[in-house]
N, C-alpha and C positions, 0 to 999 in steps of 0.2 A: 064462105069462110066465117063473118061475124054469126051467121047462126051456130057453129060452135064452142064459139068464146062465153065463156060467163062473166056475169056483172059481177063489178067490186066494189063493195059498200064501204063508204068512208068508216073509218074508226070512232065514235061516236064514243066517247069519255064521259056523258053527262051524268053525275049523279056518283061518280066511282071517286073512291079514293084511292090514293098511293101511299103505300110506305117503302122506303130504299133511305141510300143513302146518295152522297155526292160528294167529288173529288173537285178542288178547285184550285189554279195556281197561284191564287192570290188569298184566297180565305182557308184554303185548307180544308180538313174534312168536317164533311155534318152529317145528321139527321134529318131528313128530308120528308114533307108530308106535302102532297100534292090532292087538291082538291078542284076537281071540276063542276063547273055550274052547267053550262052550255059550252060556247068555243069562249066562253072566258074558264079561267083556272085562277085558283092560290096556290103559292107556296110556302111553306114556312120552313126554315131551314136553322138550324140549333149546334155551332160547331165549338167547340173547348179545343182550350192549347195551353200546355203547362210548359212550361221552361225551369228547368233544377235552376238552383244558385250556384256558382262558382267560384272560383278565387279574385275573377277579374270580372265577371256579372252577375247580375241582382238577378234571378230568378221571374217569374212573374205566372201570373193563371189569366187570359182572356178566353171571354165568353163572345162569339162572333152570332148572334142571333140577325133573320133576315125576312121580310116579308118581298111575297112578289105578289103581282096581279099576270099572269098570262092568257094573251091572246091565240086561240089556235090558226094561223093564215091559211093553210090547208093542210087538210086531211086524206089521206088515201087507206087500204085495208092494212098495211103495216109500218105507216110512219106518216107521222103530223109531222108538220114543221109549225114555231110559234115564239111567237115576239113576248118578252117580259118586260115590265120595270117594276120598280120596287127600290126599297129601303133596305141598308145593311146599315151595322155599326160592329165595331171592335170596343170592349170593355177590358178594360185592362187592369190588374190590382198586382200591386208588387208593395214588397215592406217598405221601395224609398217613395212610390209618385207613383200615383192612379192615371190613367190614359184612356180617355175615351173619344172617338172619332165615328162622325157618321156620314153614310157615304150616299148616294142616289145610283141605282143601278140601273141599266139599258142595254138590252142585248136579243140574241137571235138562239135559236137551238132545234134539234130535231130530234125525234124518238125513234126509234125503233124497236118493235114489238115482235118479243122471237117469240112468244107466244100469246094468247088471248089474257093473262094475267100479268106476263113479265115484261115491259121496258128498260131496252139503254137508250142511255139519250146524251147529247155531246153538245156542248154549248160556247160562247162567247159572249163577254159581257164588256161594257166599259162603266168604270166607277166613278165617278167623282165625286170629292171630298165636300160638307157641306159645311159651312160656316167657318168655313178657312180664310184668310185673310186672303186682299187679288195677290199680293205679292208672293203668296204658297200655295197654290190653290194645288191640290194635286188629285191626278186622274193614272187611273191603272185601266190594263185590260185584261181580262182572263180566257183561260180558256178553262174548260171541265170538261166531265162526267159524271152522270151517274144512272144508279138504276131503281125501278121501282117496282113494288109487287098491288096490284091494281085489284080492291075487292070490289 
């Protein structure tokens, strides 16, 4: 019986890049470029949010920019699984107060690869806020998605 099985070669990412995007429930959406060395990866991720002004709110534009470092934990022929950390901030500009906050990221995620160029991949992250005072320290967690097209 194993003489008719074929071998499955892990998914080897080295040296490719990604471009997609990503949906996240706490950062909202970005631009995503994903860059593999070996089973380490970057990411850089570039998300904008505009807000109109209103009667009763001021408006504003933040710019969510993010770096990660990603570990690949394993690999199989159509889906890595792999640990991130990294740095986000929110940038914030409005006509009454600028707001900026920066966060420390930690999380897990998996890809899947519907074909030799395209991944979806589903993630979970925990943020915590840095240079916050102990008494506000504040931590989110997210969930996402996204996808990426791999040259």
């Amino acid at each position: 019986m194993s003489a008719l099985a074929t071998p499955s070669q892990a998914r080897d990412l080295s040296g490719h890049l990604g471009l997609g995007g990503q949906l996240d429930s706490v950062h909202g959406a970005a631009f995503s470029v994903k860059y593999w060395v070996s089973e380490l990866g970057l990411q850089a991720l570039f998300g904008l949010d505009t807000v109109k002004s209103t009667e009763t709110e001021v408006g504003f534009l933040e710019y969510r920019p993010a770096i990660r470092v990603l570990y690949a934990m394993t690999r199989s022929r159509r889906t890595n699984l792999y640990g991130l950390v990294g740095l986000s901030a929110q940038l914030r500009r409005s006509s009454v107060d600028s707001g900026n906050l920066a966060f420390f990221d930690a999380g897990i995620g998996a890809e899947y690869f519907i074909s030799d160029e395209l991944g979806l991949a589903a993630h979970t992250t925990l943020s915590v806020e840095l240079g916050a005072s102990p008494d506000r320290i504040v931590s989110t967690a997210a969930f996402g998605a996204s996808f990426h097209f791999y040259f």
